[in-house]
BALOBA-1460 file (C-alpha; in Angstrom, 3 decimals):
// residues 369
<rec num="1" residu="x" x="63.911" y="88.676" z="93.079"/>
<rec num="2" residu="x" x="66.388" y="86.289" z="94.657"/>
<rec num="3" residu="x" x="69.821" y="87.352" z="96.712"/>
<rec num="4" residu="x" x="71.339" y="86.252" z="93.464"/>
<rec num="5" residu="x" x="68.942" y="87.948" z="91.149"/>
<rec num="6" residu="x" x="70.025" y="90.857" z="93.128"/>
<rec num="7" residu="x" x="73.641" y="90.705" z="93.087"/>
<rec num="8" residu="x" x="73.350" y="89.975" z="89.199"/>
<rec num="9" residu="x" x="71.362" y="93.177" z="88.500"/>
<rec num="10" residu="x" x="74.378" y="95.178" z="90.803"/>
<rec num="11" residu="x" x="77.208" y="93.412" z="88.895"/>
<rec num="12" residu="x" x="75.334" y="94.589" z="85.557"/>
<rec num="13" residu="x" x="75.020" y="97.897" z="86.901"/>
<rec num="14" residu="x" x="78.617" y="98.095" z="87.462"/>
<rec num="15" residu="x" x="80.471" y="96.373" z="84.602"/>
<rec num="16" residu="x" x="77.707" y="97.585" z="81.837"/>
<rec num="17" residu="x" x="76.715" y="100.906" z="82.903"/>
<rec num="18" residu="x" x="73.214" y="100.069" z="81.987"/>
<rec num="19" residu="x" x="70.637" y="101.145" z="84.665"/>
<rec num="20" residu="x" x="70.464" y="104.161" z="86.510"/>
<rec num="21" residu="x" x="72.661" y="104.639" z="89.694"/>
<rec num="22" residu="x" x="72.872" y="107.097" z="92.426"/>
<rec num="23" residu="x" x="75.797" y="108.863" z="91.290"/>
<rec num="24" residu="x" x="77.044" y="109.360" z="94.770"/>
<rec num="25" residu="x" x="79.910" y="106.769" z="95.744"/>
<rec num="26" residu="x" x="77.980" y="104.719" z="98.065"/>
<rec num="27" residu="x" x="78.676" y="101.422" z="96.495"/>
<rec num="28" residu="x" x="81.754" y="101.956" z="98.811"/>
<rec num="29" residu="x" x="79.268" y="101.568" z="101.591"/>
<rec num="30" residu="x" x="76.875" y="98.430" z="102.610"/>
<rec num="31" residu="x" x="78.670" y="95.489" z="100.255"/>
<rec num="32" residu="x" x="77.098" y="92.797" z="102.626"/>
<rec num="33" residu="x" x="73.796" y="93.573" z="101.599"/>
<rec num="34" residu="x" x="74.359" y="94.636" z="97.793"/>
<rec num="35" residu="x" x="71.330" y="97.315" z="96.128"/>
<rec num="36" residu="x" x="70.212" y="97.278" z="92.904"/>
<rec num="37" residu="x" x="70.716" y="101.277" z="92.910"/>
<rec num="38" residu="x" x="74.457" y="100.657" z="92.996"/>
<rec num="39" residu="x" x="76.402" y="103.163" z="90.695"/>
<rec num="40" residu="x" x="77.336" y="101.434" z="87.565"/>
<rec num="41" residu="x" x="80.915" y="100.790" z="86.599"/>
<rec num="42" residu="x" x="81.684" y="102.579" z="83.011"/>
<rec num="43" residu="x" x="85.411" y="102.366" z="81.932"/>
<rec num="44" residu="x" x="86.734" y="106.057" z="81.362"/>
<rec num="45" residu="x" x="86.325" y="107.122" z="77.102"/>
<rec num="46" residu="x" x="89.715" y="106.701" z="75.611"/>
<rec num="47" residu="x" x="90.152" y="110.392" z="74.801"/>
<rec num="48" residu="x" x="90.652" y="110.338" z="78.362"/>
<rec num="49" residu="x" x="93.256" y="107.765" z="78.694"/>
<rec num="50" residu="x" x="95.113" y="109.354" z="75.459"/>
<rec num="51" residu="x" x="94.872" y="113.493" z="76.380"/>
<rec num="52" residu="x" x="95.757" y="113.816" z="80.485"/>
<rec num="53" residu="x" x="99.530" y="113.672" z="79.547"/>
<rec num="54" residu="x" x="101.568" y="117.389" z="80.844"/>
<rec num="55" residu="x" x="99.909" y="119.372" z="78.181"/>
<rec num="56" residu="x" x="101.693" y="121.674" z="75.842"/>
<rec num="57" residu="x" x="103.118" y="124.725" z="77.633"/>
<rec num="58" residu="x" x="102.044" y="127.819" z="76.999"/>
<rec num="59" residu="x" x="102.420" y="131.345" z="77.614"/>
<rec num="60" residu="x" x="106.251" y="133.288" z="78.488"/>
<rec num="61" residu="x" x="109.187" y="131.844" z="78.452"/>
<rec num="62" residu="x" x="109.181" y="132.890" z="82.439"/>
<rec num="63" residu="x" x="106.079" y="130.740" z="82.942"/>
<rec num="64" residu="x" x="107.296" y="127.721" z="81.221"/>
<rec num="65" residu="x" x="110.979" y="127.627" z="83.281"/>
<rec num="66" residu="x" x="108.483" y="127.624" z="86.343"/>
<rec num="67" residu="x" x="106.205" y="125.006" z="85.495"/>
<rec num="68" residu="x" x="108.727" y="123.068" z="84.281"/>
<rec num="69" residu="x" x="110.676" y="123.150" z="87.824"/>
<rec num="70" residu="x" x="107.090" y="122.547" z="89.230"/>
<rec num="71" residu="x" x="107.020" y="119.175" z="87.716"/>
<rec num="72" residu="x" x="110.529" y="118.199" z="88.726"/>
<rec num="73" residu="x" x="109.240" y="119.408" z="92.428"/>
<rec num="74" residu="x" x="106.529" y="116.729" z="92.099"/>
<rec num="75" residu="x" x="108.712" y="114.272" z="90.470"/>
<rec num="76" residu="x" x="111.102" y="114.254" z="93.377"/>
<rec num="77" residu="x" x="108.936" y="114.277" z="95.859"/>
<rec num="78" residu="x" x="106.889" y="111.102" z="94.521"/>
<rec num="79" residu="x" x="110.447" y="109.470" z="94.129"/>
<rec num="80" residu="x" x="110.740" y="109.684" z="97.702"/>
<rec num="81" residu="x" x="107.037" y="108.846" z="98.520"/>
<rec num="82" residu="x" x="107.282" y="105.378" z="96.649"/>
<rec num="83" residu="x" x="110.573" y="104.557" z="97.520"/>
<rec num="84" residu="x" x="109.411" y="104.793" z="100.927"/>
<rec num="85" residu="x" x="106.458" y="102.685" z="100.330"/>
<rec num="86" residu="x" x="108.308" y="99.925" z="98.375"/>
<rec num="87" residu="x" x="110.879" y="99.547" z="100.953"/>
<rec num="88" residu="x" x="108.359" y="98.396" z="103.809"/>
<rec num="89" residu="x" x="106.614" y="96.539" z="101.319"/>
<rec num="90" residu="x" x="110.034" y="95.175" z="100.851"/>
<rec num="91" residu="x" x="110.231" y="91.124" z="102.392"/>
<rec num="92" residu="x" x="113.293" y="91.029" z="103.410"/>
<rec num="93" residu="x" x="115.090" y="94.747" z="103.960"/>
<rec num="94" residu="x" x="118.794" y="95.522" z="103.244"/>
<rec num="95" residu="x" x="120.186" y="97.574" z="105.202"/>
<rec num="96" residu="x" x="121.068" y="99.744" z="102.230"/>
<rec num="97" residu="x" x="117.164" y="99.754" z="101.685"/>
<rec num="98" residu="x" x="117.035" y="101.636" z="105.037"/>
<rec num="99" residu="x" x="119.493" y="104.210" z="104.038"/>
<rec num="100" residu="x" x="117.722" y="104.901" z="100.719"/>
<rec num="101" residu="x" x="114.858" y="105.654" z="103.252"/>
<rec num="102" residu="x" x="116.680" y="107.830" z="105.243"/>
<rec num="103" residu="x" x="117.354" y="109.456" z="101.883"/>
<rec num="104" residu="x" x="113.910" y="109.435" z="100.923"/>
<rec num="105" residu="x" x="113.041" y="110.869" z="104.209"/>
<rec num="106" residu="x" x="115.784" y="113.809" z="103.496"/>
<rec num="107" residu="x" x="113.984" y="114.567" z="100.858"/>
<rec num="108" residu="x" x="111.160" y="115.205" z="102.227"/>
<rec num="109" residu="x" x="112.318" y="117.520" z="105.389"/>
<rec num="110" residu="x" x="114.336" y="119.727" z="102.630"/>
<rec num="111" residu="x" x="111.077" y="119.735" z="100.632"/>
<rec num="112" residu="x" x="110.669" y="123.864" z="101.724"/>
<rec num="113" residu="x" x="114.032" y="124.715" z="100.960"/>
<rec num="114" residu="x" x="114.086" y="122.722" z="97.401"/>
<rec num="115" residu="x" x="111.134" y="125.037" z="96.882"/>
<rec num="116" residu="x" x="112.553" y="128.226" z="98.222"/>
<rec num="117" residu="x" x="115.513" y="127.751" z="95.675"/>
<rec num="118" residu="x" x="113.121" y="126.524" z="92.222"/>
<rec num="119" residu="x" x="109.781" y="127.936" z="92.622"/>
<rec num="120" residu="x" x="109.179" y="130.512" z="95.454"/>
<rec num="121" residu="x" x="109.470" y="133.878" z="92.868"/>
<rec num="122" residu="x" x="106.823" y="132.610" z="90.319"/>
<rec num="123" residu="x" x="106.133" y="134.407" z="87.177"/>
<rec num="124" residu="x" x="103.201" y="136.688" z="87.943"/>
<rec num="125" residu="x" x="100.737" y="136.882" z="90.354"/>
<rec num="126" residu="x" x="98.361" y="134.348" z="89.384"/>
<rec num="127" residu="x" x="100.928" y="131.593" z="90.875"/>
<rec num="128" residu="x" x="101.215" y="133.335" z="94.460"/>
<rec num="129" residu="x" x="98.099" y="131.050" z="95.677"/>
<rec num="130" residu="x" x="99.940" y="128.004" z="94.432"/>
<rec num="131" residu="x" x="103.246" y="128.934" z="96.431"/>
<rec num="132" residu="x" x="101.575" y="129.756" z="99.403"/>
<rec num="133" residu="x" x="99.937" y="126.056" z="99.289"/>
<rec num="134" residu="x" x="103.111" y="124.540" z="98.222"/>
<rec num="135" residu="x" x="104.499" y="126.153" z="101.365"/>
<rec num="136" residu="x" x="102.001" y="124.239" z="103.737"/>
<rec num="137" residu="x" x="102.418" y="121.204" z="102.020"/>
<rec num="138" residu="x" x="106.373" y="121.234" z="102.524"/>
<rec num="139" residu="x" x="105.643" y="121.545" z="106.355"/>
<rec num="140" residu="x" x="102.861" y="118.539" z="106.288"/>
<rec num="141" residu="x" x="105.808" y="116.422" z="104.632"/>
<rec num="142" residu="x" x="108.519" y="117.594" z="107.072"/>
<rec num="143" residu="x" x="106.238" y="116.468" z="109.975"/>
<rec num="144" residu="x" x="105.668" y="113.257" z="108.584"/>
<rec num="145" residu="x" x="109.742" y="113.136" z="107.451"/>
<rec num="146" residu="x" x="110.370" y="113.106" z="111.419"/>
<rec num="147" residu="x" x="109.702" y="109.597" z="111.633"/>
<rec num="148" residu="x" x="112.423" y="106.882" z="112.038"/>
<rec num="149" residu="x" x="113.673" y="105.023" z="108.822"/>
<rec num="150" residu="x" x="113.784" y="101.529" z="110.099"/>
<rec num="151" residu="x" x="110.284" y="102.208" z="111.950"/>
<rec num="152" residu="x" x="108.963" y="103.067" z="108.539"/>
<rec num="153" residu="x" x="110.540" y="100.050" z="107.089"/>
<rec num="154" residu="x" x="109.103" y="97.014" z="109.865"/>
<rec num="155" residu="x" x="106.137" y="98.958" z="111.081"/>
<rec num="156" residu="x" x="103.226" y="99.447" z="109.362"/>
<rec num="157" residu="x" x="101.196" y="101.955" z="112.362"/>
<rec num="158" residu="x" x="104.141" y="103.852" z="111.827"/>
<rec num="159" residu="x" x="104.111" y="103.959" z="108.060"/>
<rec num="160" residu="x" x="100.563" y="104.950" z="108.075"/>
<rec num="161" residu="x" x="101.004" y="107.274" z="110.906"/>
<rec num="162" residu="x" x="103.484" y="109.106" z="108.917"/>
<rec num="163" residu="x" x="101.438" y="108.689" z="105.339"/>
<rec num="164" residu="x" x="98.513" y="110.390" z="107.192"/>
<rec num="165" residu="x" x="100.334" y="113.483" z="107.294"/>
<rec num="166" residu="x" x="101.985" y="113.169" z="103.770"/>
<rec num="167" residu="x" x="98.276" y="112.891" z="102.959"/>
<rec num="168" residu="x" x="97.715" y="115.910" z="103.677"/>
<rec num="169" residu="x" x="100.329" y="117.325" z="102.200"/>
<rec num="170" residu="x" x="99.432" y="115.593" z="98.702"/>
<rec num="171" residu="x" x="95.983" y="117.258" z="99.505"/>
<rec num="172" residu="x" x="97.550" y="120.432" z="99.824"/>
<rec num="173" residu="x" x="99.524" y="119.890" z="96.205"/>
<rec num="174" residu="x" x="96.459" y="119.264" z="94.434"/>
<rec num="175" residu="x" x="94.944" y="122.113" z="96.073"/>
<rec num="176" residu="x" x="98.016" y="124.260" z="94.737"/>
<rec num="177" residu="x" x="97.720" y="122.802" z="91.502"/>
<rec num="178" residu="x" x="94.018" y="123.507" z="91.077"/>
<rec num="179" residu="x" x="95.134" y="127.314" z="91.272"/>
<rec num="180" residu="x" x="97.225" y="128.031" z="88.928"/>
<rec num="181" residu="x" x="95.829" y="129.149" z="86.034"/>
<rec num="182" residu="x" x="96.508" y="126.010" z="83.845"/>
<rec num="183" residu="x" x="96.381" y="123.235" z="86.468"/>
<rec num="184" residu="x" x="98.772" y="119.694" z="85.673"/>
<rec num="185" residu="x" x="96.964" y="116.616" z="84.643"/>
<rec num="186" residu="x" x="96.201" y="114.527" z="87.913"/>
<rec num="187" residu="x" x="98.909" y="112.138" z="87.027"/>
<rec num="188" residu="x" x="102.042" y="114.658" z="86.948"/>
<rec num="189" residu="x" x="100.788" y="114.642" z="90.964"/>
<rec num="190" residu="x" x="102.608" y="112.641" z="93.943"/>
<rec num="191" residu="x" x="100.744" y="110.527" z="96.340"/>
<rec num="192" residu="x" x="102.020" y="108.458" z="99.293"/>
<rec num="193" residu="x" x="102.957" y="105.148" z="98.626"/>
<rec num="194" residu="x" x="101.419" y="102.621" z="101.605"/>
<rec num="195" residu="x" x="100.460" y="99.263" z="102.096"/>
<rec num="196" residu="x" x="97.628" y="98.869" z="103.929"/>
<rec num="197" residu="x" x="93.805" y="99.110" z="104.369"/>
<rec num="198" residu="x" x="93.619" y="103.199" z="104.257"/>
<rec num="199" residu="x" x="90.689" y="105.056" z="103.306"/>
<rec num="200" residu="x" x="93.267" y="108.476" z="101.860"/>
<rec num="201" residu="x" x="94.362" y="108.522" z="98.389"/>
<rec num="202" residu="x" x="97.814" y="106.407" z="98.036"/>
<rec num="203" residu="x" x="99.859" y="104.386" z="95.714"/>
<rec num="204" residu="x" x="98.935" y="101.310" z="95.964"/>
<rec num="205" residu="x" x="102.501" y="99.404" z="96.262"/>
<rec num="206" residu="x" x="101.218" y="95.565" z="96.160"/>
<rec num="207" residu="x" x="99.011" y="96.583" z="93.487"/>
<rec num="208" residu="x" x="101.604" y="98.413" z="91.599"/>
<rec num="209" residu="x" x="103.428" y="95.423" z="92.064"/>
<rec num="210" residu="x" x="100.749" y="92.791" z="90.724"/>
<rec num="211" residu="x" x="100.530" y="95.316" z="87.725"/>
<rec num="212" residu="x" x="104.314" y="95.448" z="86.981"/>
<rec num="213" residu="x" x="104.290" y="91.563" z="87.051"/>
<rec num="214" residu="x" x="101.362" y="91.430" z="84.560"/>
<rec num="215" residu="x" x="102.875" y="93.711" z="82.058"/>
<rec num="216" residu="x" x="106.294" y="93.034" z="82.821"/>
<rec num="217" residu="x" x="107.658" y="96.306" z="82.573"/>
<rec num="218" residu="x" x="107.025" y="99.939" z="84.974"/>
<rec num="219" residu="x" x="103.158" y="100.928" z="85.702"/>
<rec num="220" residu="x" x="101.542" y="102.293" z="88.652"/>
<rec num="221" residu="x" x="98.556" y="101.671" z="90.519"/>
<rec num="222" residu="x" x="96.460" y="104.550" z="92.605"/>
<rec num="223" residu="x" x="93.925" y="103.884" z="95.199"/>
<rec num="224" residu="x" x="91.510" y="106.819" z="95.449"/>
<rec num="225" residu="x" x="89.574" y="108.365" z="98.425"/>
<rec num="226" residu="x" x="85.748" y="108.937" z="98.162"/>
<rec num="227" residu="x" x="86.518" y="112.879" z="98.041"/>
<rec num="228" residu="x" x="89.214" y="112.651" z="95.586"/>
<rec num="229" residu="x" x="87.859" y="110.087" z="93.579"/>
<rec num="230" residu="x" x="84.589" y="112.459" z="92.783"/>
<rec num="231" residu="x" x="86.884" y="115.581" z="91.838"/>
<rec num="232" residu="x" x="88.961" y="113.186" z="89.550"/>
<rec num="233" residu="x" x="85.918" y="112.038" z="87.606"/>
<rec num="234" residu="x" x="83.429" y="114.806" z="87.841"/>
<rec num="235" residu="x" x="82.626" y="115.647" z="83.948"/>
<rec num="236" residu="x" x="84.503" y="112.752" z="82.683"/>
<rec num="237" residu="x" x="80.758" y="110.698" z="82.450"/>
<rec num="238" residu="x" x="81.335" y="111.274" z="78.499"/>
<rec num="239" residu="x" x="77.769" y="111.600" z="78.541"/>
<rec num="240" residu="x" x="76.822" y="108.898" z="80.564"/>
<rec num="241" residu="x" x="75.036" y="108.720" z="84.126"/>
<rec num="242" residu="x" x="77.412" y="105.956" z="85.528"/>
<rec num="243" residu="x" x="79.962" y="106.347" z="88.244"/>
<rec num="244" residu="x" x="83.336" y="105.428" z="86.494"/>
<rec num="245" residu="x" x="84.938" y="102.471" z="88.654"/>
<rec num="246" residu="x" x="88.523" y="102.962" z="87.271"/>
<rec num="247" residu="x" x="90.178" y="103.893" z="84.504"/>
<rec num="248" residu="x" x="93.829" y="103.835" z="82.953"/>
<rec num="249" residu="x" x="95.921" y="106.937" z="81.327"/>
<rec num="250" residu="x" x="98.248" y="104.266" z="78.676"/>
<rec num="251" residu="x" x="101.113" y="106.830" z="78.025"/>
<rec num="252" residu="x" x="101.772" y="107.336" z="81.584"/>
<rec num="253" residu="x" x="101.170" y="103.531" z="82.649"/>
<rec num="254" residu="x" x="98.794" y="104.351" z="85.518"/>
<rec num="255" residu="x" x="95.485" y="102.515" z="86.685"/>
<rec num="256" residu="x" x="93.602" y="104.541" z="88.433"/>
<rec num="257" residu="x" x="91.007" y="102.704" z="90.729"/>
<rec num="258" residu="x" x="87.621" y="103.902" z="92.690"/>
<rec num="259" residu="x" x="87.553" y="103.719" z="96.368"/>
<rec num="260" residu="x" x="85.318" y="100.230" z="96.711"/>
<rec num="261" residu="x" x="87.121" y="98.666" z="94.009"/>
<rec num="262" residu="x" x="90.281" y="99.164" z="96.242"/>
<rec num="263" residu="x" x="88.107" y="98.039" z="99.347"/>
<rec num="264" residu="x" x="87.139" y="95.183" z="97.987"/>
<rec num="265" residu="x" x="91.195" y="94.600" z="96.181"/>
<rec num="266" residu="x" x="92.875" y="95.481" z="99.816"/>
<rec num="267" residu="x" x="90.575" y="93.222" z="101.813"/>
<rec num="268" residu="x" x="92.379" y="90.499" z="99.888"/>
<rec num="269" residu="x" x="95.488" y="91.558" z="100.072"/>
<rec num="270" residu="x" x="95.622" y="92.467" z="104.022"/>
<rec num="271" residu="x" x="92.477" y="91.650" z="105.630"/>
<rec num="272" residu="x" x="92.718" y="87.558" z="104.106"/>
<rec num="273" residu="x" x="88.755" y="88.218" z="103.245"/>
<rec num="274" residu="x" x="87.392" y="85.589" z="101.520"/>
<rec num="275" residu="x" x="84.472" y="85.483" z="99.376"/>
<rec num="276" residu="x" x="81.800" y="83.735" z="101.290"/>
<rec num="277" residu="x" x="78.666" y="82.677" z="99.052"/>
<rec num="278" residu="x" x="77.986" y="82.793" z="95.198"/>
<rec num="279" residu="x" x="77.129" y="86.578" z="95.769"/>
<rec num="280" residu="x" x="80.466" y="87.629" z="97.505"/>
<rec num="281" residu="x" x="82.430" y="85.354" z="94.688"/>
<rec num="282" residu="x" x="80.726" y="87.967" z="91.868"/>
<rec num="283" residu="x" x="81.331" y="91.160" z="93.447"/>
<rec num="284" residu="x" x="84.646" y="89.868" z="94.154"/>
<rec num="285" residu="x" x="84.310" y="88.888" z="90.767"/>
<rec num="286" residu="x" x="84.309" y="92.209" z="89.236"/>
<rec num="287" residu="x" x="86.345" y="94.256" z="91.307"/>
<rec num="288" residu="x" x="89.419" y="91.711" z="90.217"/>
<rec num="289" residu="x" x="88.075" y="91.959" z="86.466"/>
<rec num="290" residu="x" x="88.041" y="96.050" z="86.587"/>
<rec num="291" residu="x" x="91.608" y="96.005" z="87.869"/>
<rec num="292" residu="x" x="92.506" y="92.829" z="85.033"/>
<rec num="293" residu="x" x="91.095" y="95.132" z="82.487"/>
<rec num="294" residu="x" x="92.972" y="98.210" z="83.261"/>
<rec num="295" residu="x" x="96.138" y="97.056" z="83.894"/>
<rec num="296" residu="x" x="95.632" y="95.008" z="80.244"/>
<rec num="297" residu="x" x="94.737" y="98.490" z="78.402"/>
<rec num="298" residu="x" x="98.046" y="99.487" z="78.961"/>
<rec num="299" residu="x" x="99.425" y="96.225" z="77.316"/>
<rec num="300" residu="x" x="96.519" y="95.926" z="74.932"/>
<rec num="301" residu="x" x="95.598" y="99.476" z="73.782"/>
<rec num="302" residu="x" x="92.081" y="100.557" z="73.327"/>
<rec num="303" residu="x" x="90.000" y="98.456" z="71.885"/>
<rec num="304" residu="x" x="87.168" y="97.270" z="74.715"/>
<rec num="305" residu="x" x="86.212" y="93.415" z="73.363"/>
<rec num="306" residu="x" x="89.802" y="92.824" z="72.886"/>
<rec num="307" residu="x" x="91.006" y="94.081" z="76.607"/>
<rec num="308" residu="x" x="88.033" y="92.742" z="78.095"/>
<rec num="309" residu="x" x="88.879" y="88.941" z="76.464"/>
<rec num="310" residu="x" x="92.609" y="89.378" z="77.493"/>
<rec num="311" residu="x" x="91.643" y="90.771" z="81.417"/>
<rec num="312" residu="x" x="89.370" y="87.604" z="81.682"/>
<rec num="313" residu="x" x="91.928" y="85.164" z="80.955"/>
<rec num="314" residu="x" x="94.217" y="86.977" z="83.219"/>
<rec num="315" residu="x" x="91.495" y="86.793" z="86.034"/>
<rec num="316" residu="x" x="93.535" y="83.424" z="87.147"/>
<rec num="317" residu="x" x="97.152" y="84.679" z="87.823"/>
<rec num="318" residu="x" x="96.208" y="88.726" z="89.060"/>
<rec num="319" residu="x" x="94.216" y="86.944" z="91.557"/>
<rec num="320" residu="x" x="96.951" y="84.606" z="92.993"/>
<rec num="321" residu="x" x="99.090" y="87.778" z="92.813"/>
<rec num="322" residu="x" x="96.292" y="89.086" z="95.513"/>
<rec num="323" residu="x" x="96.667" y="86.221" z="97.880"/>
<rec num="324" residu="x" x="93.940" y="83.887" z="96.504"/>
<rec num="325" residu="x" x="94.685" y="80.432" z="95.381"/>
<rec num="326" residu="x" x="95.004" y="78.680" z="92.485"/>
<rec num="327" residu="x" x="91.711" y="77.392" z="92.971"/>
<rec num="328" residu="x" x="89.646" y="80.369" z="94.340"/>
<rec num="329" residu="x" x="91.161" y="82.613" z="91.269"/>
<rec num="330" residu="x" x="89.986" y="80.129" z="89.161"/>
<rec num="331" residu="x" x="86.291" y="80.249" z="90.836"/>
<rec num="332" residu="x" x="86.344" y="84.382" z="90.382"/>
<rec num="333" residu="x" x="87.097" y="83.730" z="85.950"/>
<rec num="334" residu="x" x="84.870" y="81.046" z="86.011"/>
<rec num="335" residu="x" x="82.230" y="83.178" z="87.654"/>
<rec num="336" residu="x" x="82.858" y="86.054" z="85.871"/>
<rec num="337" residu="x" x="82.991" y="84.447" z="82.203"/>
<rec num="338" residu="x" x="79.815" y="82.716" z="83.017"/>
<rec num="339" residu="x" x="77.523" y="84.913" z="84.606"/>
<rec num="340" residu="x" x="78.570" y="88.358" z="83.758"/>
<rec num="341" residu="x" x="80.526" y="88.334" z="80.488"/>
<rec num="342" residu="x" x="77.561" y="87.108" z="78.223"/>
<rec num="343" residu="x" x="75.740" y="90.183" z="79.181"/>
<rec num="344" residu="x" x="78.361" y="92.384" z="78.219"/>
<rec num="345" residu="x" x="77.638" y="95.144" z="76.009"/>
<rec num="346" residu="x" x="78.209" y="94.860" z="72.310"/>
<rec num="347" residu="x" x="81.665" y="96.833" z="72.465"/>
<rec num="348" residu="x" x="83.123" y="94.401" z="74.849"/>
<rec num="349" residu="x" x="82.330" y="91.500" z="73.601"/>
<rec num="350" residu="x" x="83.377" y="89.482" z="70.599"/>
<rec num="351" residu="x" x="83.013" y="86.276" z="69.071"/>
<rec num="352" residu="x" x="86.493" y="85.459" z="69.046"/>
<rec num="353" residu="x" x="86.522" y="85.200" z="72.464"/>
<rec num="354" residu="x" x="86.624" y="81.945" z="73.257"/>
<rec num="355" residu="x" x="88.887" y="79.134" z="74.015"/>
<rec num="356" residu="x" x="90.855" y="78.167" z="71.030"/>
<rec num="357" residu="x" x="89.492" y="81.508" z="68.908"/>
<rec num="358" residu="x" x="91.741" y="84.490" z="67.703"/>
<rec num="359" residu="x" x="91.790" y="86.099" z="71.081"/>
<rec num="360" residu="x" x="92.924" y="82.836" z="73.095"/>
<rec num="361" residu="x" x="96.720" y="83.696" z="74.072"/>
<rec num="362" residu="x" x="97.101" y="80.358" z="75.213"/>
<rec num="363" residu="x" x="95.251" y="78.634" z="72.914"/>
<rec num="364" residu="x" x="97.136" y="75.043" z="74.387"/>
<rec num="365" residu="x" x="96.033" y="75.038" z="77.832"/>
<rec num="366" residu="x" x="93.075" y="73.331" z="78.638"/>
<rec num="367" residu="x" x="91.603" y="75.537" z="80.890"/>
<rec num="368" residu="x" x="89.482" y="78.724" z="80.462"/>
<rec num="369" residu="x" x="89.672" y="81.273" z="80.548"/>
């Protein structure tokens, strides 16, 4: 089989979920020399996109007062998280940017007492685990808190010094949450907001950003860690063998993304890679397609063929959103459309896919997709 042979039966793998993989997350490993056992790419089953919302609450009255202020405890402290994160990815910096910071950073030194006031008597004893971790986790965000606002604004070693240790206090969160007896969906969960080439689980701000500017209205975009990404997914297979590459949860407008599909989105963004042969340009290919079709299920809704058609012709601007040209984003549709679209499963495919059919949106450009 040729290089290209090869890289065609990977990119099948991953888009179609078709042949076996190894289940194990090492298609974040070795992308130079692509293998045909790479995991496949499934997209999640709608019932997951359309039942991780804060379930119902249930249980006494007691309970539901405490998991309620639980939620506004995460709330606040991911307020503070991304506004931090969007201020450094911030151009040009007021200097009322810095003092919302500094705010930010307030927030997250207090974060022990906030929880002393709300949520350190829980209801019964089957929360006591969850304070205790909620406890640590305060202290990991107080560390990080020390650093200086305008450091955190100019400075990105400094950002991601100090997002190393909010890290862990994130990872300390989700631990809390996993013990209490009804854990919150993964969403209702805050993560550090940084821009730059990390391997721990973050918000994503410039792809937030490239997200907000495709749908033109709030969304968020999470980059995953190998570890995290395997707990998030585990079970959610709906019956398949496939490694799920991303997903999207539609009422809560957040795209949820695999670790290599972020290593291959954030070497665009801050490393200036560049796709080097006809077997880079596919991978690349399909990394900016699963994070086109995402984002569009939270414009488009649910059904596959009709994302799938929309996410291709939106191949084009996402990518000059991620530092490519208007030229190389037009290689990565072209490439995609051509080699890996016809092959497609049924369910995300259709016939009116095509330039002037029912599913052009701009049926009067010349181009396509």
């Amino acid at each position: 089989m040729t290089a290209r042979g090869c890289v065609l039966l990977v990119l099948l793998a991953i888009v179609l979920g078709g042949c076996g993989g190894d289940g194990d997350g090492s298609a974040t490993q070795g992308r130079d020399a692509p293998r045909a056992d790479a995991p496949e790419r499934a997209h999640a089953p709608e019932r997951l996109r359309e039942a991780r919302g804060v379930p119902a609450v249930r249980g006494s009255a007691a309970e539901q007062r405490w998991r309620n202020a639980l939620l506004d405890f995460h709330r606040e402290l991911g307020r503070a998280l991304r506004r931090i994160g969007s201020a450094h990815a911030d151009d040009d910096p007021s200097e009322r940017t810095v003092e919302r910071v500094e705010e930010a950073l307030e927030t997250l030194r207090t974060c022990g007492d906030d929880l002393r006031e709300t949520l350190a008597r829980p209801p019964d004893a089957r929360h006591r685990r969850t304070v205790q971790l909620l406890q640590q986790a305060c202290r990991a965000f107080r560390a990080g808190a020390e650093a200086d606002a305008r450091a955190l604004v100019a400075d990105t070693e400094a950002l991601v010094s100090a997002a190393r240790r909010w890290s862990e206090g994130t990872a300390l969160l989700a631990q809390a949450n996993r013990a209490l007896p009804r854990p919150l969906p993964i969403d209702a969960l805050p993560l550090p907001s940084v821009g730059a080439a990390v391997s721990f689980s973050r918000v994503e701000p410039e792809l937030t950003r490239a997200a907000r500017e495709v749908l033109g209205r709030d969304a968020e975009a999470r980059c995953w860690s190998e570890p995290d990404w395997k707990r998030l997914v585990a079970g959610q297979q709906d019956g398949g063998e496939g490694v799920i590459w991303a997903y999207a949860v539609i009422h809560t407008s957040t795209v949820h993304l695999s670790p290599w599909v972020c290593d291959d989105l954030n070497a665009l963004l801050y490393g200036g890679a560049r796709p080097d042969d006809d077997d880079e340009l596919l991978l690349l290919a399909a990394s900016v397609q699963t994070f086109a079709h995402e984002v569009l299920h939270l414009a488009e809704g649910s059904n596959e063929a009709v994302v799938e058609c929309v996410a291709i012709q939106r191949v084009r601007p996402i990518a000059e959103l991620l530092g490519l040209d208007e030229e190389e984003g037009a290689r990565l549709a072209e490439a995609y459309w051509e080699e890996i679209y016809p092959d497609m499963p049924a369910e995300y495919r259709s016939d009116a896919c095509r330039p002037g059919g029912p599913l052009d949106r701009e049926p009067e450009r010349d181009e396509w997709p």
